[in-house]
N, CA, C and O of each residue as an XYZ file, in Angstrom:
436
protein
N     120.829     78.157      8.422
C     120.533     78.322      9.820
C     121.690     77.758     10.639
O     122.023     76.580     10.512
N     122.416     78.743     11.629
C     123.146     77.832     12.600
C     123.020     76.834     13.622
O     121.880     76.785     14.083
N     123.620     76.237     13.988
C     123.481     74.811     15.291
C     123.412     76.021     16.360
O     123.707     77.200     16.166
N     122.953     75.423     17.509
C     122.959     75.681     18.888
C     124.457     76.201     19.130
O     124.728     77.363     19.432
N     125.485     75.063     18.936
C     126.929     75.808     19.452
C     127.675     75.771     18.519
O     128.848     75.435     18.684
N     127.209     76.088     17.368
C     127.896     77.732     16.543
C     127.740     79.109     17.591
O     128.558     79.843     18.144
N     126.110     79.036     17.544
C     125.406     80.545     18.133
C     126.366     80.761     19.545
O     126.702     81.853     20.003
N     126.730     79.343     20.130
C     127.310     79.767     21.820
C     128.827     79.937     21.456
O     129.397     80.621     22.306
N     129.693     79.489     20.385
C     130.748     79.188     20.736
C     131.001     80.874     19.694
O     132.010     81.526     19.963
N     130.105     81.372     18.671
C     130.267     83.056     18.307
C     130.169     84.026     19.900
O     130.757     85.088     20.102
N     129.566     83.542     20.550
C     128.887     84.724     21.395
C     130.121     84.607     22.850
O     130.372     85.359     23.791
N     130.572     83.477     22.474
C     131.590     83.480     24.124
C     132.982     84.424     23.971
O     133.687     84.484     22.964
N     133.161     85.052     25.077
C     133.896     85.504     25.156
C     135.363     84.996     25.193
O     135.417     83.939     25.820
N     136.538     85.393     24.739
C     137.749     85.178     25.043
C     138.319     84.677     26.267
O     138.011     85.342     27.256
N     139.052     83.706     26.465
C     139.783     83.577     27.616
C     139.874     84.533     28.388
O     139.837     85.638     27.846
N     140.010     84.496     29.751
C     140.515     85.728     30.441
C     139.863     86.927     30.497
O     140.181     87.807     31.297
N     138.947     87.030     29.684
C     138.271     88.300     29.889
C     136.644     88.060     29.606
O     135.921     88.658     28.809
N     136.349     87.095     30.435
C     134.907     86.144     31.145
C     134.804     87.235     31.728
O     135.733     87.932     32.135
N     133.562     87.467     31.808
C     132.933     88.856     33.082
C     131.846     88.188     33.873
O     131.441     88.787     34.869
N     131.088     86.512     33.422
C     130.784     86.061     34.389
C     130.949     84.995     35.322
O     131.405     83.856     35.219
N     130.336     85.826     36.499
C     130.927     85.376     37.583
C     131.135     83.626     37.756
O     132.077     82.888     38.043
N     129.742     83.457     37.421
C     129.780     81.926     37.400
C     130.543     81.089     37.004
O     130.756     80.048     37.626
N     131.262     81.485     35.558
C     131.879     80.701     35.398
C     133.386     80.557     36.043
O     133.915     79.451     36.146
N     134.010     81.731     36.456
C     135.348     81.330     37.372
C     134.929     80.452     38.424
O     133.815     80.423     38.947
N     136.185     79.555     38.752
C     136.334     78.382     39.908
C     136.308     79.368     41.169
O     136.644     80.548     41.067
N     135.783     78.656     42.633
C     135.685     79.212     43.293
C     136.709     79.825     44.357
O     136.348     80.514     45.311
N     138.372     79.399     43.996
C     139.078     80.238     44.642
C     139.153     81.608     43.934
O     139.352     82.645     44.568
N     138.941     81.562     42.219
C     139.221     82.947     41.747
C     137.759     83.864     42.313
O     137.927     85.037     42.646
N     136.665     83.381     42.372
C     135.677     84.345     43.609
C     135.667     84.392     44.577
O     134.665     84.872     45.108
N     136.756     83.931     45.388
C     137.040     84.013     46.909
C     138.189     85.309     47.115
O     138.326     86.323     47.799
N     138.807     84.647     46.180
C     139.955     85.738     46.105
C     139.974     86.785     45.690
O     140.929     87.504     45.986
N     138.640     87.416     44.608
C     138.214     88.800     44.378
C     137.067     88.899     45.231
O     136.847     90.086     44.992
N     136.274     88.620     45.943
C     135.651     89.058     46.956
C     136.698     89.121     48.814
O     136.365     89.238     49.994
N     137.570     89.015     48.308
C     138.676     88.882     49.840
C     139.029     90.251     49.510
O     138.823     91.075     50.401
N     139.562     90.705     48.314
C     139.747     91.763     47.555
C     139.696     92.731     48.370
O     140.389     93.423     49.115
N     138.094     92.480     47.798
C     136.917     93.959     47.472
C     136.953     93.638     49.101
O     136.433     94.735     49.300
N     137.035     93.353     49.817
C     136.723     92.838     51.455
C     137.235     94.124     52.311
O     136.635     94.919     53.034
N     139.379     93.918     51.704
C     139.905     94.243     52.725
C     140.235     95.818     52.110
O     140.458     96.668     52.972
N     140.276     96.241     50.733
C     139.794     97.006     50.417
C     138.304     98.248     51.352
O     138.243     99.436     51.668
N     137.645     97.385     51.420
C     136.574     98.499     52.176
C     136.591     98.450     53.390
O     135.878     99.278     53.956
N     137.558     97.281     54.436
C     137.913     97.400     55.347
C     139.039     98.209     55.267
O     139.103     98.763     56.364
N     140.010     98.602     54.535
C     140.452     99.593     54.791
C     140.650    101.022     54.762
O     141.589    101.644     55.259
N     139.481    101.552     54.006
C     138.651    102.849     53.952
C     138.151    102.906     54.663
O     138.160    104.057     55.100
N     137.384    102.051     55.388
C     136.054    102.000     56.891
C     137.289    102.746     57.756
O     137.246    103.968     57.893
N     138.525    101.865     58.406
C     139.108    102.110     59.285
C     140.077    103.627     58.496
O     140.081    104.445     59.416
N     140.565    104.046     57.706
C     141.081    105.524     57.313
C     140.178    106.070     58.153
O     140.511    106.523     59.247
N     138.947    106.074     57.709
C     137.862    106.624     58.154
C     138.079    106.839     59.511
O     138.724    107.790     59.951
N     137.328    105.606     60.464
C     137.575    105.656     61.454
C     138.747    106.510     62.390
O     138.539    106.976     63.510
N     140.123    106.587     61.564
C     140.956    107.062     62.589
C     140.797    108.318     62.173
O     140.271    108.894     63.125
N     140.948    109.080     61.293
C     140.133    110.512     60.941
C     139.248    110.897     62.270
O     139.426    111.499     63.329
N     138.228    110.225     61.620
C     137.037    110.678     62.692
C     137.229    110.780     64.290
O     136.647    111.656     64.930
N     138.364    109.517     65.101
C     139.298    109.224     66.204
C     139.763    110.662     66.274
O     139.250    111.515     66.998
N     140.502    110.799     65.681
C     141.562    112.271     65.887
C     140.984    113.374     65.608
O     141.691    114.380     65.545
N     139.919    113.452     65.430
C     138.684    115.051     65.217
C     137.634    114.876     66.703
O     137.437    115.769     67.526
N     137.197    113.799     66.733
C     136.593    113.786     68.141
C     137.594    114.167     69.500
O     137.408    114.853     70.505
N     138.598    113.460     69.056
C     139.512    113.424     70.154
C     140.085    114.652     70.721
O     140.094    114.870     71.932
N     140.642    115.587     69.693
C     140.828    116.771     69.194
C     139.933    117.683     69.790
O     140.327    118.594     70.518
N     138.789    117.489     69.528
C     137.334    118.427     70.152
C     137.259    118.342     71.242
O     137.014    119.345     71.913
N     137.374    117.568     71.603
C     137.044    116.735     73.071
C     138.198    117.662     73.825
O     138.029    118.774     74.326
N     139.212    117.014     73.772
C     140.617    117.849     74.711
C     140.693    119.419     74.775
O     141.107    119.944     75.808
N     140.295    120.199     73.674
C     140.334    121.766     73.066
C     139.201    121.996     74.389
O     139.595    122.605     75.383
N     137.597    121.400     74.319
C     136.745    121.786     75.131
C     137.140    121.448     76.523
O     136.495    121.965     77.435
N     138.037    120.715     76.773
C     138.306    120.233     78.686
C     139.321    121.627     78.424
O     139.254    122.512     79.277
N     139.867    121.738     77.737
C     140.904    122.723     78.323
C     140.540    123.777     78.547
O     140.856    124.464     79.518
N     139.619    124.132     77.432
C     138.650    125.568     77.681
C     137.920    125.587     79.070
O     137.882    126.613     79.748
N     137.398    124.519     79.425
C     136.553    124.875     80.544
C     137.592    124.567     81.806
O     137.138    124.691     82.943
N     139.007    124.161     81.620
C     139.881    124.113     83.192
C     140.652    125.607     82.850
O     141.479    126.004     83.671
N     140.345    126.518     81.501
C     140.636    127.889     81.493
C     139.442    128.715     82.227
O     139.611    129.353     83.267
N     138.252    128.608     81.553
C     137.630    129.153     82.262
C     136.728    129.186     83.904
O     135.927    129.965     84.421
N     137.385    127.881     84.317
C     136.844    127.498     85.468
C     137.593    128.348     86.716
O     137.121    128.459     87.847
N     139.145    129.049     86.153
C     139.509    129.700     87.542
C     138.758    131.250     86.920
O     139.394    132.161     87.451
N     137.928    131.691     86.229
C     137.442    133.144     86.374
C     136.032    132.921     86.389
O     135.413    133.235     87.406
N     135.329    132.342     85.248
C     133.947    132.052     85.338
C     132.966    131.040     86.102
O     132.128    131.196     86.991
N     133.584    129.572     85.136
C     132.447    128.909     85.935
C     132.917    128.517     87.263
O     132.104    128.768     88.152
N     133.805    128.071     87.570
C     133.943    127.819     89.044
C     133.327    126.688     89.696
O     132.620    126.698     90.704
N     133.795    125.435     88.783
C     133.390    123.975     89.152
C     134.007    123.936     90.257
O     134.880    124.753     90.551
N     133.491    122.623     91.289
C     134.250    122.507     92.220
C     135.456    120.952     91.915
O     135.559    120.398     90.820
N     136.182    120.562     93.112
C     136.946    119.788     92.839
C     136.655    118.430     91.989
O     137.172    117.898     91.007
N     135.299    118.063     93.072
C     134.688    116.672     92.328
C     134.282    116.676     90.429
O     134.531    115.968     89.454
N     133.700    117.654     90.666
C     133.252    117.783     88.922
C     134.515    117.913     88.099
O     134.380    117.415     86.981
N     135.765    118.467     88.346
C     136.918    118.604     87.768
C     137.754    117.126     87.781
O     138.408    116.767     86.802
N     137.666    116.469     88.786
C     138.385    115.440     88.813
C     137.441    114.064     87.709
O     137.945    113.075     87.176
N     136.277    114.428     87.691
C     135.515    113.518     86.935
C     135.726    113.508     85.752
O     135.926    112.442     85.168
N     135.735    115.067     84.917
C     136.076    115.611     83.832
C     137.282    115.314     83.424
O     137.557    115.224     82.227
N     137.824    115.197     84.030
C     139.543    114.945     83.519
C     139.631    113.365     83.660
O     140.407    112.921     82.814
N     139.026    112.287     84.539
C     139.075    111.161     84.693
C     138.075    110.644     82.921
O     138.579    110.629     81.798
N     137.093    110.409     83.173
C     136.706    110.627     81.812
C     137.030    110.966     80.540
O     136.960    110.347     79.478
N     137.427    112.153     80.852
C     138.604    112.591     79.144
C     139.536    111.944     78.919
O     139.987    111.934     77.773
N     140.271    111.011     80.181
C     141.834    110.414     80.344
C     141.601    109.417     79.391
O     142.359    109.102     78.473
N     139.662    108.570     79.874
C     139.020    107.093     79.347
C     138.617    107.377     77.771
O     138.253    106.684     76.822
N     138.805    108.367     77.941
C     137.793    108.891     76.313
C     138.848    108.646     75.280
O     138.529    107.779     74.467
N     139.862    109.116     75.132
C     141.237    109.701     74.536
C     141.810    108.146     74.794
O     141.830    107.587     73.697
N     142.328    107.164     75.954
C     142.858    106.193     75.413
C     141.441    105.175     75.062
O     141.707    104.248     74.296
N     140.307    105.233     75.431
C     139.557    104.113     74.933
C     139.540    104.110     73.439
O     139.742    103.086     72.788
N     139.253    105.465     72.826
C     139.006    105.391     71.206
C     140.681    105.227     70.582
O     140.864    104.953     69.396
N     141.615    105.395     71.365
C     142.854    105.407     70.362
C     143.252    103.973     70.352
O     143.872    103.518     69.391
N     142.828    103.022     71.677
C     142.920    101.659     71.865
C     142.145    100.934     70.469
O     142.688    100.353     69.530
N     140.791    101.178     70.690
C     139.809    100.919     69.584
C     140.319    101.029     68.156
O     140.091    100.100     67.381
N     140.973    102.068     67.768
C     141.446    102.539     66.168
C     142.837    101.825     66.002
O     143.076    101.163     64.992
N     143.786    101.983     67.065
C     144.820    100.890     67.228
C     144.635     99.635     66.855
O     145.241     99.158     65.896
N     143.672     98.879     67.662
C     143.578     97.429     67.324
C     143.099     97.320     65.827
O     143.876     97.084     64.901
N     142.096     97.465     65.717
C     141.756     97.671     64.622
C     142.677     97.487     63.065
O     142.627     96.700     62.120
N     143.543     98.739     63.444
C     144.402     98.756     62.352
C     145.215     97.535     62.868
O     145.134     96.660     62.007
N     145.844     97.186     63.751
C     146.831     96.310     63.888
C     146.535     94.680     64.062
O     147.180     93.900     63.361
N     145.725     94.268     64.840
C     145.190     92.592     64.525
C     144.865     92.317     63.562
O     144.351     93.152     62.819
N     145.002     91.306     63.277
C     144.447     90.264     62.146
C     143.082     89.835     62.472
O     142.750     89.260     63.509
N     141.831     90.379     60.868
C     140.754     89.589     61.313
C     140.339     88.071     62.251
O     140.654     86.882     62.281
N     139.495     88.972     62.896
C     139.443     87.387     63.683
C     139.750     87.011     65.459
O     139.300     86.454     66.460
N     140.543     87.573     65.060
C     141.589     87.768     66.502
C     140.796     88.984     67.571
O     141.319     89.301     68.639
């Protein structure tokens, strides 16, 4: 019959290739969860600016369509045109401000 740590010291794994967590010190789980962190912070934000430049994109295509069709069809008047274009101006730099920072500060900040 074997001792207690025969049975533990057969069953442990090799140096270096520990798979649990517990036993690494806690900068080596700080430092693979910082990892995996900035990693999915930086797919979130790919993301994000994708999605930035398809809204943005949509957005401008439809103002232009309707300051095309506004001298034959619809026939907004001045105020509604000046709103539309004031708005689109906020739309276009608010989200490119937003995806900008983003990518460029340092958490935290």
């Amino acid at each position: 019959m074997q001792s207690l740590e025969e049975i533990i010291q057969s069953r442990a794994t090799p140096i270096g290739r520990d798979t649990d967590i517990d036993a690494d010190d806690l900068t080596a789980q700080r430092r693979r969860f910082e990892n995996q962190r900035y990693k999915e912070d930086t797919s979130h934000r790919k993301w994000l600016a994708v999605w930035t430049a398809i809204v943005v994109t949509c957005w401008l295509g439809a103002v232009l369509y309707i300051l095309i069709m506004n001298e034959r069809f619809i026939c907004l008047s001045d105020t509604v045109l000046t709103s539309l274009l004031a708005t689109t101006t906020l739309n276009v730099l608010g989200l490119s401000f937003i995806v900008l920072r983003g990518h460029f500060l340092l958490p935290g900040k």
